[in-house]
C-alpha positions in Angstrom: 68.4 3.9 127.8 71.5 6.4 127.4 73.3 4.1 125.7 70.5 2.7 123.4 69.9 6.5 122.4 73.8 6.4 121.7 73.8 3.5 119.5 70.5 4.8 117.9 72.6 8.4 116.8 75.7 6.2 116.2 73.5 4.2 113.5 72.1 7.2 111.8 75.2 8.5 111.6 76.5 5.6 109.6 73.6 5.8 107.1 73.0 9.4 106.5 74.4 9.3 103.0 71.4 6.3 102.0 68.7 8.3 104.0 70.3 11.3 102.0 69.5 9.5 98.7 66.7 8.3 99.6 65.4 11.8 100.4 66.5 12.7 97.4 65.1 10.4 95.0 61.7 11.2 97.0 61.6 14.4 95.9 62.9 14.0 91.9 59.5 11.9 92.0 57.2 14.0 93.7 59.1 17.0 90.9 58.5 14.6 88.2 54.6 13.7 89.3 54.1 17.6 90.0 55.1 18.4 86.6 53.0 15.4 84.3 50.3 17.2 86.3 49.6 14.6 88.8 47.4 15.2 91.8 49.2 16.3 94.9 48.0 13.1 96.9 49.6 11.0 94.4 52.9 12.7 95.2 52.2 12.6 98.9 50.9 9.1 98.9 54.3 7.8 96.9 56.8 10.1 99.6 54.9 8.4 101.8 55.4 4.9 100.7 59.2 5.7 100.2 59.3 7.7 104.2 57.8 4.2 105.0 60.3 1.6 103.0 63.1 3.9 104.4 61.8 3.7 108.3 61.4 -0.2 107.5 64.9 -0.2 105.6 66.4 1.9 108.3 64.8 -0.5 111.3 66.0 -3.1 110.1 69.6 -1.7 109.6 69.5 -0.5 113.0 68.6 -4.6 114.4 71.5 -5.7 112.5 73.5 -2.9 113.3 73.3 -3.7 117.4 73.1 -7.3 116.6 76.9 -6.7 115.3 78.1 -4.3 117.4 77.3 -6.9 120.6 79.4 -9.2 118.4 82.6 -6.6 118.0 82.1 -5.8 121.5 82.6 -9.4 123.1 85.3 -9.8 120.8 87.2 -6.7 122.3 86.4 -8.3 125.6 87.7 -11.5 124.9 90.3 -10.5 122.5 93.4 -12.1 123.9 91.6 -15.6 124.1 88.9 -15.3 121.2 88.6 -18.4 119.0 85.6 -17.6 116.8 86.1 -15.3 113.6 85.3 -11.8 114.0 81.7 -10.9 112.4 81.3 -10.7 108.8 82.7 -7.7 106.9 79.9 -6.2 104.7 82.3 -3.4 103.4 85.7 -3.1 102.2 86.6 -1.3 104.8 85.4 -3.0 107.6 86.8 -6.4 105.5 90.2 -4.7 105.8 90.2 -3.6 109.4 89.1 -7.3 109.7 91.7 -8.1 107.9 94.5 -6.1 110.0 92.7 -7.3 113.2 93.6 -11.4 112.6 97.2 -10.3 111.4 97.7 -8.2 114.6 96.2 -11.3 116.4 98.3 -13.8 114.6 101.8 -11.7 115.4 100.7 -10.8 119.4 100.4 -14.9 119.5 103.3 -15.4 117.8 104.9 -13.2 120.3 103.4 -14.5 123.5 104.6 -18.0 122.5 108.1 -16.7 121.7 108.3 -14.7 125.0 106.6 -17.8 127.0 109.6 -19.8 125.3 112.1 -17.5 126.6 111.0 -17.1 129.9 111.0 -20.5 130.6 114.4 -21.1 129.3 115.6 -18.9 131.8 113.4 -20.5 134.4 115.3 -24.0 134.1 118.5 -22.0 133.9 117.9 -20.3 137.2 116.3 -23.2 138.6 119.5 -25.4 137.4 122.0 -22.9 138.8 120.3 -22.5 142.6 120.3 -26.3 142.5 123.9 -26.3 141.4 125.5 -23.8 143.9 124.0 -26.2 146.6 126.7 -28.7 146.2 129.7 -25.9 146.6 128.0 -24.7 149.5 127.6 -28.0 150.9 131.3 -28.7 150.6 132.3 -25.1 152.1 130.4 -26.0 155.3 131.7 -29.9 155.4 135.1 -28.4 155.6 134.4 -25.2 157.9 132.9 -28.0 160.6 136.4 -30.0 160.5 137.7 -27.0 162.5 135.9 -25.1 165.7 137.5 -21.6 165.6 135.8 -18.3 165.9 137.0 -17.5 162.4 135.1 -20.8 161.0 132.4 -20.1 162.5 131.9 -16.8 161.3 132.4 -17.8 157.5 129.9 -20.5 157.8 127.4 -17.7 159.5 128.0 -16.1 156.0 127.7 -19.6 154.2 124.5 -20.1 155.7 123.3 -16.7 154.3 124.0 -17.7 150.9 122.3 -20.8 151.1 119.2 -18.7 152.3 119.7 -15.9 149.4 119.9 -19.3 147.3 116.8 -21.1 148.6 114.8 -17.6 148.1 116.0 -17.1 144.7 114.4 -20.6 143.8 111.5 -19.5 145.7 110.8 -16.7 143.9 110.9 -18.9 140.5 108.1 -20.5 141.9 105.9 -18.4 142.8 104.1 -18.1 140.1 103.8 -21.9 139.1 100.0 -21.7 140.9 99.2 -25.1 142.7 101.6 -27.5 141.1 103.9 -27.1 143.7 101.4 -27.4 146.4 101.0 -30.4 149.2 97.9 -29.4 151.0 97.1 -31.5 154.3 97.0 -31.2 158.0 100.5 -31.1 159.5 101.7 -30.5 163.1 102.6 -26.8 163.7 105.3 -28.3 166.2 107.6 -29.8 164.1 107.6 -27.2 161.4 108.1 -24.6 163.9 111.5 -26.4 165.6 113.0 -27.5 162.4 113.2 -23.8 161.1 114.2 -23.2 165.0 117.2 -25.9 164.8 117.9 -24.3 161.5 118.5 -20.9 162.7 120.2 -22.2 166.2 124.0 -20.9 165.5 122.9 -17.9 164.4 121.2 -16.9 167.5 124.2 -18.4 169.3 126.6 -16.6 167.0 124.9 -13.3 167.8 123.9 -13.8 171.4 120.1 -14.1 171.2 117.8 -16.1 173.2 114.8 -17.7 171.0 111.6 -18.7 173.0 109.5 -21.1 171.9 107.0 -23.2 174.1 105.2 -25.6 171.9 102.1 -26.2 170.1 99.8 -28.9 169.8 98.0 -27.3 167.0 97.3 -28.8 163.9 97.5 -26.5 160.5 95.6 -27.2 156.9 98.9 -25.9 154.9 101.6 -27.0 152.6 104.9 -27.5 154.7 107.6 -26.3 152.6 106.0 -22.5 151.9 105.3 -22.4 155.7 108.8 -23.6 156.8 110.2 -20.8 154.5 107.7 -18.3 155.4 108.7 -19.1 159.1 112.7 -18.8 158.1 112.4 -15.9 156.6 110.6 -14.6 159.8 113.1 -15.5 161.8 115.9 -14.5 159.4 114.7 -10.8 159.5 114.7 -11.2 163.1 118.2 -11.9 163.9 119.3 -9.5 160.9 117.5 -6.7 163.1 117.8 -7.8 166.5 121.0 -6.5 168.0 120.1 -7.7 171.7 117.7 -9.4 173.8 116.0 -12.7 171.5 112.9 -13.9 169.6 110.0 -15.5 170.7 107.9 -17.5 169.1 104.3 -18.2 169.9 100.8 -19.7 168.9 97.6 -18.5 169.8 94.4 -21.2 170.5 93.0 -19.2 167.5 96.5 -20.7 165.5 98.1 -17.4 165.0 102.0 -17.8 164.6 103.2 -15.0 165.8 107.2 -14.1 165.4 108.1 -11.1 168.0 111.4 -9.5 168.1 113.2 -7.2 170.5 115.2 -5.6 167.8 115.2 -2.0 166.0 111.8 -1.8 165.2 110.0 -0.3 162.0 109.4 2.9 161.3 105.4 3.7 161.4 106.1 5.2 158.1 107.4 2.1 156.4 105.2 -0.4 158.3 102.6 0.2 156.0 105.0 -1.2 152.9 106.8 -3.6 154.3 105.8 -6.3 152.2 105.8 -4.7 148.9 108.5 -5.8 146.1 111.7 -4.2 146.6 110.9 -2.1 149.7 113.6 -1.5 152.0 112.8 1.4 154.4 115.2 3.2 156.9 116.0 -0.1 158.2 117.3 -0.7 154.2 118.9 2.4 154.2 121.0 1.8 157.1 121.9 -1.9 156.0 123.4 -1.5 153.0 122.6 -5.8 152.0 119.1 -5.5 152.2 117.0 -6.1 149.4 113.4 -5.8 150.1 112.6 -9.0 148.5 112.2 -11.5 152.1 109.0 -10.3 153.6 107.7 -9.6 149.7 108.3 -13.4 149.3 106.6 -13.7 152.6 103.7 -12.0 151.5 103.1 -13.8 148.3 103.8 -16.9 149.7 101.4 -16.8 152.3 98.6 -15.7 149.8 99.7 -18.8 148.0 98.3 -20.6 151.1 96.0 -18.8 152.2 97.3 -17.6 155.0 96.8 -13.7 156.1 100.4 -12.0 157.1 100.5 -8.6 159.0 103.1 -7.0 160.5 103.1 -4.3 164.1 106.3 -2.4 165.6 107.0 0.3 167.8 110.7 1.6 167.0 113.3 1.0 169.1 111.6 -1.6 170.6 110.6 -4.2 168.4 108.7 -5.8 165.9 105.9 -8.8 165.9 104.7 -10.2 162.6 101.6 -12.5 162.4 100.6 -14.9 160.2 97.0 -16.2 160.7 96.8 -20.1 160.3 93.3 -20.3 160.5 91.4 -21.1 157.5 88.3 -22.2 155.7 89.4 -21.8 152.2 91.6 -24.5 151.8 90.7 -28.6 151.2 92.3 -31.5 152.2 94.2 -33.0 149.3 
């Protein structure tokens, strides 16, 4: 009703200057009968044929008036996608804000294509350069493994560090490519679990850690690849802040991977961001590489899939991070 009311004032408003005329030319005919000495009814009767045509007039008005207001106001809605022409202009006015409108939606396209263009153009780059460096990397570790000393082993700890910074960089590419890069099915939690496990071997040896792990029969509706590098980068954070003791991985019977660590711990005032874009913490503070963007990737990844992620920690003692498995929102591909 309020806003019926408001589109009711909104419409007079509009015509006051014709309901002013027609006011007007009402009374320069009831003057001119008064004058010729016609009888007061005739006056009344004809500024009250005119009060009539003008309520009709204005009725009508107002119909068509809503009727095209609806129409502007989907179009605002739908702006960015619309593909039928704006409503008729019936003044010059509105026939050049019409006007303006279509050129402003002409150059924002032209714009969004051009921008599109160049974003993608530095998609393939990126992508071509992560898939490039892999080969250098490759080599570097071929010839570190010709020799067992403690030096070689501690530049291919770095090595393997780049690789990961690598491998995340092309995750984060993808992250927004939506299901194209998805292979939905069931897959054994087992094997994706002890592949990242081998994986990350020598650098629990290299730092001393023990990594638990008892096995899983479980059975997971997922895509592999986004869970193996949700798990790594799990497990990655957990030997970056474990100093001593180990990691232990479990699953519940309700297929909740957890990943628990005996390490610094988060503060209770940063657990709450974690997993926001660029978020470091104390724990970023006090380790001048970090970069905030692991457990970000985490997070989107796992909403990529489905999957819920959550995080709890007590400082000083350690952190456990949860990713629930479970889920009815996926299909079999």
């Amino acid at each position: 009703m309020e806003r019926e009311r408001h589109l009711l004032w909104t419409c007079l408003r509009s015509h006051w200057r014709g309901a002013a005329v027609l006011v007007l030319f009402t009374a320069i005919s009831a003057l001119v009968l008064a004058l010729y000495g016609a009888p007061a009814e005739a006056a009344l009767y004809a500024g009250g044929l005119c009060a009539l045509a003008g309520l009709g007039l204005l009725a009508a008005g107002y119909v068509r008036f809503r009727r095209e207001h609806e129409k502007r106001l989907a179009a605002l809605e739908n702006i960015l996608i619309l593909t039928e022409p704006l409503p008729p202009a019936d003044t010059p006015a509105e026939a050049d804000f019409r006007a303006m409108a279509e050129r402003m939606k002409a150059a924002y396209g032209a714009l969004v294509t051009e921008t599109e263009r160049t974003r993608q153009e530095h998609l393939d780059w990126y992508a071509a350069w992560v898939h490039q460096i892999k080969t250098p990397i490759a080599v570097m570790q071929m010839t570190l493994q010709a020799e067992d000393t403690p030096e070689h082993r501690a530049l291919e700890a770095e090595l393997f560090r780049i690789r990961q910074y690598a491998q995340m960089a092309l995750t984060y590419l993808r992250l927004d490519e939506g299901g194209s890069d998805l292979v939905i099915r069931d897959y054994d939690l087992d094997g994706i679990i002890r592949q990242a496990v081998r994986k990350y071997a020598p650098q629990f040896v290299g730092k001393k850690l023990y990594l638990r792990y008892e096995g899983t029969d479980a059975k997971v509706l997922t895509d592999e690849k986004w869970l193996s590098f949700i798990l790594e980068q799990l497990l990655d954070n957990a030997v970056k802040y474990t100093p001593a003791g180990g990691v232990t991985v479990a699953v519940s019977p309700e297929k909740v991977l957890s990943v628990a660590d005996t390490g610094i711990g988060i503060a209770a005032e940063d657990l709450p961001r974690v997993f926001e874009k660029g978020f470091t913490g104390y724990n970023g503070r006090t380790d001048k590489t970090a970069t905030g963007l692991g457990l970000y990737l985490c997070r989107r990844s796992a909403e990529k899939l489905r999957h819920r992620l959550w995080a709890e920690s007590t400082p000083g003692k350690g952190s456990v991070f949860y990713l629930d498995l479970h889920t009815d929102k996926l299909e079999v591909e």
